[in-house]
N, C-alpha and C positions, 0 to 999 in steps of 0.2 A: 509548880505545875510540871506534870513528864509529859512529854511528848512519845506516842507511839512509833512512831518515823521524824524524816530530818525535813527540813524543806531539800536537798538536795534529790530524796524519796519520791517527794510531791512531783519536783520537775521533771527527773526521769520519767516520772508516771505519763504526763502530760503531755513530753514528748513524741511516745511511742504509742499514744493517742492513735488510732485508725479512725479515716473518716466516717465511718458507722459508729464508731466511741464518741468523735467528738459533737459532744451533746453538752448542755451547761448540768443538769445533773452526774455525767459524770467529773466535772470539776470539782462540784462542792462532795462526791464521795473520797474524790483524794485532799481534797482539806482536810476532812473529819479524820483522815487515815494521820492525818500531822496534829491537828489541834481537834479535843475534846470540849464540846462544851454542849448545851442545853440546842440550842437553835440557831440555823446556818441558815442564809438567803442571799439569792442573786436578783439580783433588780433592776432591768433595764432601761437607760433612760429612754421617754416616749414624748418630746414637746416636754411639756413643763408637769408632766406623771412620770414617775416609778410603776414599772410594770414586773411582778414577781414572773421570773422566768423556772427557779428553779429552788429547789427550798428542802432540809431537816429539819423537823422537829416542830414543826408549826401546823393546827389545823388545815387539812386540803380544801377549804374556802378560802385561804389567804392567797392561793394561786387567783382566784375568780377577780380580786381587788385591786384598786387602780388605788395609786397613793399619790398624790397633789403633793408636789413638793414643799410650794408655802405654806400648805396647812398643818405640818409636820416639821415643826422644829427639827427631831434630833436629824432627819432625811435632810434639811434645807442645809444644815451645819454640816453634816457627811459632803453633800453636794459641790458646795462652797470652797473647799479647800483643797488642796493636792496630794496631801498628806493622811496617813490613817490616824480614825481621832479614838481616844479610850473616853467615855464619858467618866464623869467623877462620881464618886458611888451615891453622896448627897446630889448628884444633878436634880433641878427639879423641874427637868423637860420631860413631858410627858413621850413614853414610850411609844410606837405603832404597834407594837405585838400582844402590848400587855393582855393578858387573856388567853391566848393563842397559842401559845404552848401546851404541845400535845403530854410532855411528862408531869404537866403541873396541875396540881388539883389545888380546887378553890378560884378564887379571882386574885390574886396575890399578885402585884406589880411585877414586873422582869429588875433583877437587879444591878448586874452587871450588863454593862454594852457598849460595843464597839463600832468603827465602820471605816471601810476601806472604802477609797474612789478610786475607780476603773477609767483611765483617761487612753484617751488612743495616741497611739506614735506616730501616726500620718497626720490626723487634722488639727492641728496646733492643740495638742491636748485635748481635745474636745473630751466631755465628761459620754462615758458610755454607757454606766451603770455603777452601780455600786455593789459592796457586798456587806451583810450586815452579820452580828454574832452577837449572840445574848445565852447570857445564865443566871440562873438561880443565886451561885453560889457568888460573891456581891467581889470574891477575890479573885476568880477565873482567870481573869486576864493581867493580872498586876506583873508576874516577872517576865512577859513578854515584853523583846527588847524593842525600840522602834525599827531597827533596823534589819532586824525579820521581819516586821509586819511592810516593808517596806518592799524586801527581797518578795513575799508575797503579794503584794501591791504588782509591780513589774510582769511576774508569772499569769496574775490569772489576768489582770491588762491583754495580755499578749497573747492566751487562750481565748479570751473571750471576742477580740477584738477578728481573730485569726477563724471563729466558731463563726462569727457571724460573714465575713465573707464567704465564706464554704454556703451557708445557708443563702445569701445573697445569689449569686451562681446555680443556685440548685431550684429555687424558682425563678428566677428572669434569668435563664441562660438564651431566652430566644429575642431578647431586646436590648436596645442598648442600655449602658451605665446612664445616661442622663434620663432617660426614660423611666429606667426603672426608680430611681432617685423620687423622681417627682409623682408617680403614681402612688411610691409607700409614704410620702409625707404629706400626701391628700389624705390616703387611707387615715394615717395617724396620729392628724393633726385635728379631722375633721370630728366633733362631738357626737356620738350616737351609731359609729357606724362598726365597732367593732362584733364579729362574729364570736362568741365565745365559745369553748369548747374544745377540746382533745381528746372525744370519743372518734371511733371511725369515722362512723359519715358526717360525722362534722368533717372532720382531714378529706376526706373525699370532695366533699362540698366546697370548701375552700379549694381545693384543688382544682377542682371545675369553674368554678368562678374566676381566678384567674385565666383561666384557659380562652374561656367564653370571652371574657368582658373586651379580649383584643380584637375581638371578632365585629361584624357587624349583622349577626346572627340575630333575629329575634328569639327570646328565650320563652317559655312557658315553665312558672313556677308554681310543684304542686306539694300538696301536704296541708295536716290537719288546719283547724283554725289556734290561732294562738300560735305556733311555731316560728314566726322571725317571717315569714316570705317580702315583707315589704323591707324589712334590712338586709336580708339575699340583693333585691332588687337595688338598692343606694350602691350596697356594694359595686354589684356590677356593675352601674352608673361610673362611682368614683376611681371607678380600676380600667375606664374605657379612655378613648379620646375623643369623648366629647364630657367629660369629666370639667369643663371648664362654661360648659352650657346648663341650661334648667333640667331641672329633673321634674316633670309635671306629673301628677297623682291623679287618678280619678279613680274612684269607686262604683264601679258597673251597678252595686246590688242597690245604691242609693238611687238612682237615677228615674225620675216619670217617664216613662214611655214616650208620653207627648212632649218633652222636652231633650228626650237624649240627641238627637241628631244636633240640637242648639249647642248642650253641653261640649260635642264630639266639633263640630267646623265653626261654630261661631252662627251668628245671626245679625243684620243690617237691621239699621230703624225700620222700623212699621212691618216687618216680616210679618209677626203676629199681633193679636190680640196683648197688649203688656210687654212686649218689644218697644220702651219706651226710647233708648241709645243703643246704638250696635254694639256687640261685643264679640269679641277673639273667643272660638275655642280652643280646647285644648291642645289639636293638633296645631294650631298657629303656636300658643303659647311655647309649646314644646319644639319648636323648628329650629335645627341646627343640635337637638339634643335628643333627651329621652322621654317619654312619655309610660307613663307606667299605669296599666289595668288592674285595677285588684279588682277579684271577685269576677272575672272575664263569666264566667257559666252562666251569671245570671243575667247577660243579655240579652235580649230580645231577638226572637229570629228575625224584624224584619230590619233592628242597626245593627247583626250580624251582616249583614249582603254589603249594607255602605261603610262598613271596617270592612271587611276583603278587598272592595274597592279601591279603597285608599292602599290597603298594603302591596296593593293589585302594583298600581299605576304612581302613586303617592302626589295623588291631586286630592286636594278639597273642595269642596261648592261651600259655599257660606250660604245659613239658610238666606232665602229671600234675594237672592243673586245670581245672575245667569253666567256669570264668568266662574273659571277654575284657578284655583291657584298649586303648584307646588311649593311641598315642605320636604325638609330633610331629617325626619324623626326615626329612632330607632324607637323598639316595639318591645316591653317588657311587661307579659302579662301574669296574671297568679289567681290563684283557685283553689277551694277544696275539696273540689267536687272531680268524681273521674270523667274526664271531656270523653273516655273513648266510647264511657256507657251511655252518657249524655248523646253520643253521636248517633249508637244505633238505639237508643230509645226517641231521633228524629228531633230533640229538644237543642240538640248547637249543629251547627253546616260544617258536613266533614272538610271542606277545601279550608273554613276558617284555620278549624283545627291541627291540619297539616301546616299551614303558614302562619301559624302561632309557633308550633310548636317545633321550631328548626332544629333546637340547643335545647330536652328539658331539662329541669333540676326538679330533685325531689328533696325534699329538706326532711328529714327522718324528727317522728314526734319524741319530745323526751325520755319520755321511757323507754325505747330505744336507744340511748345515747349516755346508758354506764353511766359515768362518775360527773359529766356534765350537771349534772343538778345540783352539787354542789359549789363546783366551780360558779355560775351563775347566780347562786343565795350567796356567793362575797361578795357579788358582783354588786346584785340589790343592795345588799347590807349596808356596804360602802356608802351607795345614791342615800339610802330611808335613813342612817345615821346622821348625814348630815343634813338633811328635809327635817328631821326633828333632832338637832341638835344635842343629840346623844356623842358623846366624848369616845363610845371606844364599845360596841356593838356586834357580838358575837352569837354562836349555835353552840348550845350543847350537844355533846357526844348523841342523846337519846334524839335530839334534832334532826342531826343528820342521818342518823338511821333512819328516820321514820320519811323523810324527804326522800332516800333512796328508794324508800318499798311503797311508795304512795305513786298509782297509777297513772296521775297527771291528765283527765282528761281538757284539762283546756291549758295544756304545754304551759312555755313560755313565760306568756300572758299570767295566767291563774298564777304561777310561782312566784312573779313578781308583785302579785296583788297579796297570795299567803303574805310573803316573807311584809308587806309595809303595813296589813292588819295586826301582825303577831308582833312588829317593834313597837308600834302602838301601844299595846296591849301589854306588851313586856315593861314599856318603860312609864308605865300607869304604879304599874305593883312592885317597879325598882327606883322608882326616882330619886330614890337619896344614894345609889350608887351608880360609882363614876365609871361599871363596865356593864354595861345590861345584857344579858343573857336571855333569847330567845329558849325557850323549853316546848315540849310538846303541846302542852295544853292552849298555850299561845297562839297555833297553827289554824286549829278549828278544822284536822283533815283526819285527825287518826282512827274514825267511825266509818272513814270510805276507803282507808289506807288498804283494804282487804280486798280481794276482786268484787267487785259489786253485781247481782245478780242483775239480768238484762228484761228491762231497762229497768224497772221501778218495781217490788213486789207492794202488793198491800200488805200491809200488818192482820194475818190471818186471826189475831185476837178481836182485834177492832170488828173486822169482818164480820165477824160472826153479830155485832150488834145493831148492823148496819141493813137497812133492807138493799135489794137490789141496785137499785139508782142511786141509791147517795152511796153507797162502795163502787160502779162503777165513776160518778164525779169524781170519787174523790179520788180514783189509778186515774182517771185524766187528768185532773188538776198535777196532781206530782209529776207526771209523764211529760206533759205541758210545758210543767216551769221548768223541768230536766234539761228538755233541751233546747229551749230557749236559752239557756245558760249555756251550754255548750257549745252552741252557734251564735254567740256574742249579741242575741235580741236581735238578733235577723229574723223574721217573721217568714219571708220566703223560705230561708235556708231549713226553718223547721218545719215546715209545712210540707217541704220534699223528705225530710228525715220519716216522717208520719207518715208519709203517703198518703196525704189528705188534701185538697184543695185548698189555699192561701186564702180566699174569702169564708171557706166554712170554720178552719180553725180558727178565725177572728173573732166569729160569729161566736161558735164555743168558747173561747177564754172570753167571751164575754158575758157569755151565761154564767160562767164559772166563778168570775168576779174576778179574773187574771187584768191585772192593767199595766203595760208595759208601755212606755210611749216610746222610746227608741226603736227606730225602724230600720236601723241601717245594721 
């Protein structure tokens, strides 16, 4: 093996690091400046996950993927020791990358691999991350001495360790170290609640979130359906201080009119008619915490007046009771609907709307958000790999192209519903191999990947043999189930999409022979 530079090279580099260099991708550029090989990666520990921080050579989905230490031998064994380990070239632990290598064609195992542990010099060793290196070539790393990999072991320790205080400082410089400690190991400890993404307004967004969540601001969270707004909201929740109280949920668009105020304070025996035992609402449930509105637009003008109320004063009446009680709830609402048009179309109260909306967040739809889409398909990958116990679950090159240039109208959501149809489907027609590759055809999106004409056209061939009425049914029917799908079978939410009346379009997809039972 030659080496292009010495380590001596590396650490000069490293040194003279400026805080806008020091980044973890510029690390593994001065490794690669010292040691050549096929595939470099930084991985930081996270609780009991590897989280790839920074990477050469490896598909840009493998940023998106969270790696479980136990469930990856060669990661558990790296993990484990203090020492950098060289696998043996007959090892027969299976790889994480196998597949994932961006110079390698075919599915061909990774052959040679190594892995350095990243321990810190303050907290009795504690493991920080590791760094990993793999090649093709099964002899890459043989006359590597251990006492280089060791002198590099020390260096990037001591970069990395040194990177991540700089970044520590650089978001919680307005709170203290024990503070900040214990809100990043709720965030990172707790399952479901990471934001993914290093497009702008993702960065943006995160950046507002912390900002907000110290606050005791109520926020109003807007943006399409499908986009993340109710993990914006945990977020903020677990990044605030009451981060140790409930996070109560309620969904406005579900809600009977004749029952929302029960839902919203609670109700005493005998209130009503089927008011058999009292029971707490929401705002009870939530006292001392957060309470959270999805779908706020679709309330009612007349439990819009008694939410202002509350936010007013922050007393409740329980129905069927003549006493008030105070609660201590914070106020985190979300929507996809614009409240300001809402307001002068007289359908939401503007005062609600100002006192909603102290702190907004707009969470930006996919498409929007660059290279995020694939970051987030390792992300799924990861989850639907192990849900159907696929060994090692990857995208082809034609994959991710087509996932970049695909419009996304139902964000998020829709991406992570493609990517668990198309592993399905992939691992239908690979099942006797031990890496399954997701392909185009798998997707079931590359027919809408193109800008789609607004909203629905009829097929002017078909038309033509169509009399009147049954080519008008049938641009309703398509028109119909369009955006029902897009507005997640919210029956409301399409019925303002149409501009139609909520009982006529019922009426209609019943003529139509349309049968959705989900109402929310």
């Amino acid at each position: 093996m030659t080496f292009k530079k010495s380590l001596l090279d590396v650490a000069l580099a490293l040194t003279k690091a400026s805080s806008v260099d020091h980044n973890f991708s510029y690390l593994l550029s001065c490794i690669n400046d010292w040691l050549e090989c096929d595939a470099v990666a930084l991985l930081l520990k996270q609780g009991d996950v590897l989280k790839p921080v920074a990477l050469h050579g490896l598909s840009d989905d493998t940023l998106g993927r969270r790696f479980k230490i136990a469930e990856h031998p060669r990661l558990f064994e790296i993990c484990r020791g203090s020492e950098p380990l060289k696998f043996a070239k007959d090892c027969g632990l299976p790889d994480p990358y196998d597949g994932l290598l961006q110079s390698q064609h075919g599915d061909f195992p990774v052959h040679a691999c190594m892995g350095v542990p990243l321990l810190s010099s303050k907290d009795n060793n504690e493991l920080l991350g590791v760094l990993t290196f793999d090649s093709l070539d099964e002899h890459a790393f043989d006359a590597l001495a251990m006492n280089e990999l060791n002198q590099l072991k020390q260096l990037a320790a001591g970069y990395v360790e040194h990177a991540l205080t700089l970044q520590h400082f650089r978001q919680h410089a307005q709170h203290s170290h024990q503070v900040a400690q214990q809100l990043n190991l709720e965030a990172l400890t707790r399952e479901g609640v990471e934001i993914i993404g290093n497009s702008q307004p993702m960065l943006t967004l995160k950046n507002d979130i912390q900002l907000v969540a110290a606050s005791e601001f109520s926020v109003l969270i807007q943006g399409d359906t499908g986009v993340g707004k109710e993990l914006v909201a945990r977020n903020i929740h677990l990044n605030s201080k009451r981060r140790d109280m409930p996070l109560i949920h309620l969904n406005c668009a579900s809600l009977p009119e004749n029952l929302a105020e029960s839902e919203f304070f609670g109700h005493s025996k005998g209130a009503f008619t089927g008011a058999h035992t009292a029971r707490q609402g929401k705002f009870q449930l939530a006292d001392g915490g957060t309470l959270f509105l999805d779908e706020i637009g679709e309330l009612p003008l007349a439990m819009q007046s008694k939410l202002l109320r509350v936010l007013q004063s922050g007393e409740v009446q329980t129905v069927g009771e003549d006493q008030s009680r105070y609660v201590d709830v914070r106020v985190i609402a979300a929507t996809n609907r614009d409240l300001k048009q809402e307001v002068a179309a007289g359908r939401f109260r503007a005062d609600l709307y100002h006192r909603l909306s102290v702190y907004p967040l707009y969470v930006a739809p996919l498409k929007e958000r660059d290279n995020d889409v694939i970051l987030l398909a390792g992300f799924f990958i990861e989850q639907t790999s192990k849900k159907l116990a696929i060994k090692q679950l990857k995208l082809s090159s034609d994959t991710q192209l087509l996932l970049r240039q695909y419009d996304w109208p139902g964000n998020v959501r829709e991406l992570e519903h493609v990517i668990s149809r198309a592993a399905l489907k992939a691992k239908q027609q690979q099942w006797q191999q031990s890496i399954v590759t997701i392909e185009p055809e798998h997707c079931d999106i590359a027919k809408t990947a193109v800008a789609a004409p607004s909203p629905v056209a009829v097929n002017e061939q078909k038309a033509t043999r169509l009399s009147l009425k049954e080519a008008t049914d049938a641009f309703s029917y398509q028109l119909i189930m369009q955006q029902l799908e897009l507005h997640n079978l919210n029956w409301a939410a399409t019925a303002r999409s149409l501009s139609v009346d909520r009982a006529n379009l019922v009426r209609l997809a019943k003529r139509l022979g349309i049968s959705v039972k989900k109402s929310v």
